[in-house]
TORMARVEX-47496 format. One record per residue (C-alpha): z, y, x; residue number from 1; residue in three letters. Coordinates in steps of 0.2 Angstrom, whole numbers, m for minus. Layout:
<pts>
+-------+-------+-------+-----+--------+
|    zz |    yy |    xx | num | residu |
+-------+-------+-------+-----+--------+
|     Z |     Y |     X | NUM |    ALA |
...
+-------+-------+-------+-----+--------+
</pts>
This chain:
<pts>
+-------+-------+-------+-----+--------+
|    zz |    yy |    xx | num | residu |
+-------+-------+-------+-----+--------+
|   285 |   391 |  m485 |   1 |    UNK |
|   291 |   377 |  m472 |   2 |    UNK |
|   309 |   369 |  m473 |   3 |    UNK |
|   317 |   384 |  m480 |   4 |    UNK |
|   337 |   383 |  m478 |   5 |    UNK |
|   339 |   391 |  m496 |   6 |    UNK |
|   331 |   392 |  m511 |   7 |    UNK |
|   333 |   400 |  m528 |   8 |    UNK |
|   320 |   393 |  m543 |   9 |    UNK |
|   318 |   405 |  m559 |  10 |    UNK |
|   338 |   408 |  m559 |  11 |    UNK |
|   346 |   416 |  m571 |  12 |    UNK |
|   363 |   424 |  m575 |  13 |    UNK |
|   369 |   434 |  m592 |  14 |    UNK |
|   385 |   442 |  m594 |  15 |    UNK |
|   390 |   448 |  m613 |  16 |    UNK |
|   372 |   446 |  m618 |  17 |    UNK |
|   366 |   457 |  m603 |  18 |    UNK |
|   355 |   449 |  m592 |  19 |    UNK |
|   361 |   452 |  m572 |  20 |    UNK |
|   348 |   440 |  m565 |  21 |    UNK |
|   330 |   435 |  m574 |  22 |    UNK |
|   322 |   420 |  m565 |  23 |    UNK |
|   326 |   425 |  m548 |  24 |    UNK |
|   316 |   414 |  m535 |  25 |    UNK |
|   315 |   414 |  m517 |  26 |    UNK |
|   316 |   405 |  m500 |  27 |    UNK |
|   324 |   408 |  m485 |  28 |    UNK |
|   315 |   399 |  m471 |  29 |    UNK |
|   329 |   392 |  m458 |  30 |    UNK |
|   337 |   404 |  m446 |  31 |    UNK |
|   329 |   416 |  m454 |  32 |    UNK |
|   339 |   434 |  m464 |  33 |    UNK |
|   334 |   439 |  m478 |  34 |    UNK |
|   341 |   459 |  m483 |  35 |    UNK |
|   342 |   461 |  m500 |  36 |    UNK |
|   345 |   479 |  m507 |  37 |    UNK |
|   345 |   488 |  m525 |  38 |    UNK |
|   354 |   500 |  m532 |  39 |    UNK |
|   374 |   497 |  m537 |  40 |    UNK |
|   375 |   484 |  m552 |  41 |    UNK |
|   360 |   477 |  m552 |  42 |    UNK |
|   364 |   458 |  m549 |  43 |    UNK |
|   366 |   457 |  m529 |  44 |    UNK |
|   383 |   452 |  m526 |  45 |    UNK |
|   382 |   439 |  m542 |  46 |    UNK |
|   364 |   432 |  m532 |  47 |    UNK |
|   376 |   427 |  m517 |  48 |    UNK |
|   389 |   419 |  m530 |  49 |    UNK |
|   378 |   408 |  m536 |  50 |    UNK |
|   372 |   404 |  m516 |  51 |    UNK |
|   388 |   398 |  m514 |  52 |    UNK |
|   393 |   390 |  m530 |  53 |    UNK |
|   405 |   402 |  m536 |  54 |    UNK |
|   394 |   407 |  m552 |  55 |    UNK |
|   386 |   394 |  m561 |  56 |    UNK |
|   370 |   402 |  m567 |  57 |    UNK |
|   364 |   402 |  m587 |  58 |    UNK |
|   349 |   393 |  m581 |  59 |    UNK |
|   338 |   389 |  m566 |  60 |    UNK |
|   340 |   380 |  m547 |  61 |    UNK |
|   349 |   385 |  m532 |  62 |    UNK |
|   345 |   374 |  m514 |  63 |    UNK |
|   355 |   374 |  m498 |  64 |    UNK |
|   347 |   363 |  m487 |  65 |    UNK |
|   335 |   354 |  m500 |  66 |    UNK |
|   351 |   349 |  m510 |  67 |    UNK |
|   353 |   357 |  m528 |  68 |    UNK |
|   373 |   363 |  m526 |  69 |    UNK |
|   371 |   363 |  m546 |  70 |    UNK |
|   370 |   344 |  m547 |  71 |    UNK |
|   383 |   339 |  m535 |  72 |    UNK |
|   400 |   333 |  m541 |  73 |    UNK |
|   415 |   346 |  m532 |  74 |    UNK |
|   420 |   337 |  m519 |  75 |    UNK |
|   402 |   338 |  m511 |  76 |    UNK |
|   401 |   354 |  m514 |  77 |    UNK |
|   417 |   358 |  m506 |  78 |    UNK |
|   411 |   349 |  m491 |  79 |    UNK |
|   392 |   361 |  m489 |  80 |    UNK |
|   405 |   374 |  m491 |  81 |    UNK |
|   412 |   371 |  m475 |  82 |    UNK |
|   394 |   373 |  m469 |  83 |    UNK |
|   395 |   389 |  m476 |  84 |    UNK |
|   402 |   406 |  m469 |  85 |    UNK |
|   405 |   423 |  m482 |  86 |    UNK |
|   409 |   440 |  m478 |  87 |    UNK |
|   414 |   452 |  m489 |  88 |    UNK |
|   414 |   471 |  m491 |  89 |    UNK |
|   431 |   472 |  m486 |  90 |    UNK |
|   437 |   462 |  m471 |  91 |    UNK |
|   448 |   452 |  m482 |  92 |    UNK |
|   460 |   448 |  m468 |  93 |    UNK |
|   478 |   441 |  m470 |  94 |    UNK |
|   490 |   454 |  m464 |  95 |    UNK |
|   504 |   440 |  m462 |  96 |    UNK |
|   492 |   434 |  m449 |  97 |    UNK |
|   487 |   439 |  m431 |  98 |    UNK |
|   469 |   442 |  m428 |  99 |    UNK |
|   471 |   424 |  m419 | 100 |    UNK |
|   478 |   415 |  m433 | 101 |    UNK |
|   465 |   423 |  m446 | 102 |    UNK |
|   450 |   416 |  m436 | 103 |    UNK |
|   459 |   401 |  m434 | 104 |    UNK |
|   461 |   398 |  m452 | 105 |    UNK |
|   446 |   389 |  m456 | 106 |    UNK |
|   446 |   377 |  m441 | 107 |    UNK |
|   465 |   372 |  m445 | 108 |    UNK |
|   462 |   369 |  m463 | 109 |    UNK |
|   444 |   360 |  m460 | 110 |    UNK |
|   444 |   352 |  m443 | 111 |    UNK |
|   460 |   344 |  m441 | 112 |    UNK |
|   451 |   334 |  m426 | 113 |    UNK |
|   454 |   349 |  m416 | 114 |    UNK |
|   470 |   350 |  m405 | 115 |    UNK |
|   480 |   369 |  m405 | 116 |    UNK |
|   472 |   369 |  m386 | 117 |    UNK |
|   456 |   367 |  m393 | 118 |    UNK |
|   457 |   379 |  m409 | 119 |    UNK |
|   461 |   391 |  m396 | 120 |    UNK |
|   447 |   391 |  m385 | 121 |    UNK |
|   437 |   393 |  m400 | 122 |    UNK |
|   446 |   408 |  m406 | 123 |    UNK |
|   446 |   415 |  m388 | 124 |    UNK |
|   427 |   412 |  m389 | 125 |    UNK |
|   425 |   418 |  m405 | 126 |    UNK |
|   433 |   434 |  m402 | 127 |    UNK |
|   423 |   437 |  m386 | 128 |    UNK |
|   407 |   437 |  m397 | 129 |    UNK |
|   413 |   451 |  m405 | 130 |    UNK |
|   421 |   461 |  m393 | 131 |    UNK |
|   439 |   459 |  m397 | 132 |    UNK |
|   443 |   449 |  m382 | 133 |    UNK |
|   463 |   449 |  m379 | 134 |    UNK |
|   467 |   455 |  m397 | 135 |    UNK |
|   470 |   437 |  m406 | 136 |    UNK |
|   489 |   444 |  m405 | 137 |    UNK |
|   489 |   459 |  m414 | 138 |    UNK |
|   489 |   461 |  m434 | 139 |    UNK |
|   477 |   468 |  m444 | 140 |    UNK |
|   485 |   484 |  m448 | 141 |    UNK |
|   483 |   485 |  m429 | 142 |    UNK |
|   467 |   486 |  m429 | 143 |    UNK |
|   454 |   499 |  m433 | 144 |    UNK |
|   442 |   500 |  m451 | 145 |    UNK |
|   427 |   493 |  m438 | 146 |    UNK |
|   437 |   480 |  m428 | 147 |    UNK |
|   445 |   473 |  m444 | 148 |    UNK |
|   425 |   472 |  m449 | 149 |    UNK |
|   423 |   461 |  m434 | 150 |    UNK |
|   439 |   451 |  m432 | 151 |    UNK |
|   432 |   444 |  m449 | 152 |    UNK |
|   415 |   440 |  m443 | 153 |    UNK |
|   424 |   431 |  m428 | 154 |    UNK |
|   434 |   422 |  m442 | 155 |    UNK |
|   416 |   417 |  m451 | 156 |    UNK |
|   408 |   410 |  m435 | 157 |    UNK |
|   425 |   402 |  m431 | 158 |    UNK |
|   415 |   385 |  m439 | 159 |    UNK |
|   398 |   388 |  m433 | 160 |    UNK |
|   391 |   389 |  m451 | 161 |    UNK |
|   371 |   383 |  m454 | 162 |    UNK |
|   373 |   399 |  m468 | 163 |    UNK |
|   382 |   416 |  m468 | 164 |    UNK |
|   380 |   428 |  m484 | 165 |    UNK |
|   384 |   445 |  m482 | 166 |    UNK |
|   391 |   458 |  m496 | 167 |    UNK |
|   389 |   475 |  m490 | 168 |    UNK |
|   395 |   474 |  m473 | 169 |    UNK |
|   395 |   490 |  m468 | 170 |    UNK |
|   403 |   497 |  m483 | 171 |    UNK |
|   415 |   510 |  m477 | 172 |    UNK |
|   410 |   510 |  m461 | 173 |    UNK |
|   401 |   527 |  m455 | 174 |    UNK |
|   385 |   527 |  m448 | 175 |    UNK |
|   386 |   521 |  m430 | 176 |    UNK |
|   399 |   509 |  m432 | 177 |    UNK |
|   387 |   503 |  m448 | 178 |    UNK |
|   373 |   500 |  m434 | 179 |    UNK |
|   387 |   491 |  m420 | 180 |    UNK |
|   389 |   479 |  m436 | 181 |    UNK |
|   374 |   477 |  m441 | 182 |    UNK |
|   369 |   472 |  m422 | 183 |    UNK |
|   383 |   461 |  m421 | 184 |    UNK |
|   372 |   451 |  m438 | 185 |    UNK |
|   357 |   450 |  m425 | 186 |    UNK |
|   365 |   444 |  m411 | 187 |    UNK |
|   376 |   431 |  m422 | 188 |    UNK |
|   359 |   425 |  m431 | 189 |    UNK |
|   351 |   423 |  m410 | 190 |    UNK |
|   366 |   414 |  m406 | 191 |    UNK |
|   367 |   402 |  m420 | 192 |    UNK |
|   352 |   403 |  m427 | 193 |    UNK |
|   360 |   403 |  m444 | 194 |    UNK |
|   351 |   406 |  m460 | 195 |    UNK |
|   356 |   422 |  m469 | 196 |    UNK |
|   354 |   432 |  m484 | 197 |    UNK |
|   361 |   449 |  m480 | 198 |    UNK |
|   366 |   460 |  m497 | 199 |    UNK |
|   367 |   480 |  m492 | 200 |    UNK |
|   364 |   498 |  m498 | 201 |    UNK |
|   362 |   503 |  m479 | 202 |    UNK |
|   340 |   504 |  m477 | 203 |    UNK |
|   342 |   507 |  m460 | 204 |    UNK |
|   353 |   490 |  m458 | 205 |    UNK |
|   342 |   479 |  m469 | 206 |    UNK |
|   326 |   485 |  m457 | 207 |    UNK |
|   336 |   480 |  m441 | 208 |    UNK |
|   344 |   463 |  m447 | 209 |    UNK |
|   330 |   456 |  m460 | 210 |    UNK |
|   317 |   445 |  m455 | 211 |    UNK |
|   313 |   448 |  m474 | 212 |    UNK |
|   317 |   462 |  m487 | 213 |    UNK |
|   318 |   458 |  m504 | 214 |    UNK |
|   320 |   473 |  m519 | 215 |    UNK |
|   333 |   467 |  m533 | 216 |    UNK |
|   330 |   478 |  m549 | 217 |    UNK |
|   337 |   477 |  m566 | 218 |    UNK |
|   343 |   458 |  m562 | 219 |    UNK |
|   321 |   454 |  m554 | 220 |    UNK |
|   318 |   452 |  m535 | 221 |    UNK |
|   302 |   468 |  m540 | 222 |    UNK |
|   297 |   468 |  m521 | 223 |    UNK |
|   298 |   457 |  m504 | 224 |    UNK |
|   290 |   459 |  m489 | 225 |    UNK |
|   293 |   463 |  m467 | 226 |    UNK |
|   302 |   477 |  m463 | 227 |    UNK |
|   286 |   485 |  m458 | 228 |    UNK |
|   280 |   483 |  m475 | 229 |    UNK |
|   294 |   490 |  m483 | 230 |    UNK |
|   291 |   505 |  m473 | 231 |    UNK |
|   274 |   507 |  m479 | 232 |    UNK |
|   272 |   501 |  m497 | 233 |    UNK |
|   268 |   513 |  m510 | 234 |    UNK |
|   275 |   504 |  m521 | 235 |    UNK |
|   286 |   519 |  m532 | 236 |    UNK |
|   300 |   510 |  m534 | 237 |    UNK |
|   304 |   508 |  m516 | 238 |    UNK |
|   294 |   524 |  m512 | 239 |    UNK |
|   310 |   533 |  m522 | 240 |    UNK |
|   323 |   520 |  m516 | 241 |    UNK |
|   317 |   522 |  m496 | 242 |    UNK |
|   315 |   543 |  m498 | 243 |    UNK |
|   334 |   546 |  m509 | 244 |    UNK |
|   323 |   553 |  m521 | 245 |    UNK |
|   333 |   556 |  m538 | 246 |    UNK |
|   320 |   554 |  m552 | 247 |    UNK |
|   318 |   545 |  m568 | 248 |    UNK |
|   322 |   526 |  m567 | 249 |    UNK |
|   306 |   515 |  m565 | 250 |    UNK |
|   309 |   501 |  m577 | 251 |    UNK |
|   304 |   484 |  m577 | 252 |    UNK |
|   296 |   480 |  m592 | 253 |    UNK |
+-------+-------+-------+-----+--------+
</pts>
């Protein structure tokens, strides 16, 4: 695969002896999204973690941008962090803070270069992208379940990130404001060309978003391939996972 952004080599991640990952690999090639989806527990959250340097895994490699983050000393780190943008199931927002201020967090804890003048053209600009245009002076309790959802997308972009990981980011959300957000992922990965590995339970969202779609099973990516493929492999697993069928589990032996 040419110059892929990020890359996982034979990772693996055990917790109390049980096994969460077992020599996951992949690439993500640049600007490219990568879906992954799996049923609740099976390691997708903890693959982000290690993405992002937040779980050291038991063994194996993890690249961003050609660079092992396993080898570099923390203060490095801490700079590709910067690089990097997260958003989580919930919105995560600071309720202290107006919608303004929250998406203004990053640039005046990172980019002290900027002046307030300048800060608030990117927040202005930020928040246009999403549709809450002349609402950085409300709080978040203000603000609707979905609009909360993409004040902290604005707050994400606020650094133009090279990488944005996704938890679940329609979790909560019903289904058309699940497909407004899940638009918001395209048109935010067209704009900036990011590279990102989207995690989700939401089929329908993973097809839309992923240039890739990648099956995590019992801690092992079992399946990747196009959206087109995904919708039609025979492969049973994703045969039962893709149809809601409630069967017995297929193992991975």
């Amino acid at each position: 695969m040419v110059d892929p952004a990020i890359s996982m080599r034979n990772v693996s991640v055990t917790f109390g002896g049980r096994a969460i990952l077992r020599n996951v690999s992949f690439d993500v090639p640049r600007g490219h999204t990568l879906a992954v989806m799996g049923l609740s527990g099976v390691g997708k959250s903890t693959t982000l973690r290690c993405l992002v340097g937040l779980q050291r895994p038991d063994q194996g490699e993890v690249y961003i941008d050609g660079q092992n983050i396993l080898e570099m000393p923390a203060a490095q780190l801490d700079i590709l962090r910067q690089r990097i943008g997260m958003v989580f199931q919930m919105p995560a927002l600071f309720d202290s803070l107006t919608i303004g201020e929250n998406v203004a967090f990053g640039l005046r804890e990172h980019a002290p270069h900027l002046s307030e003048q300048q800060i608030e053209r990117v927040v202005a600009e930020k928040l246009a992208i999403v549709d809450l245009q002349g609402m950085a002076h409300l709080y978040p309790n203000q603000l609707s379940g979905g609009m909360q959802k993409r004040a902290s997308l604005a707050r994400t972009i606020a650094t133009d990130p090279d990488v944005i990981l996704y938890d679940e980011p329609t979790t909560g959300l019903d289904p058309i404001l699940s497909m407004v957000i899940n638009e918001l992922i395209c048109d935010l990965q067209r704009r900036l060309r990011a590279t990102s590995v989207v995690v989700t339970h939401d089929i329908r969202g993973a097809l839309l978003v992923g240039h890739q779609i990648a099956m995590l099973h019992q801690g092992e990516f079992i399946w990747m391939g196009t959206p087109d493929e995904f919708r039609t492999t025979d492969n049973p697993f994703i045969v039962q996972f893709r149809e809601g069928r409630v069967e017995v589990p297929i193992r991975v032996q």
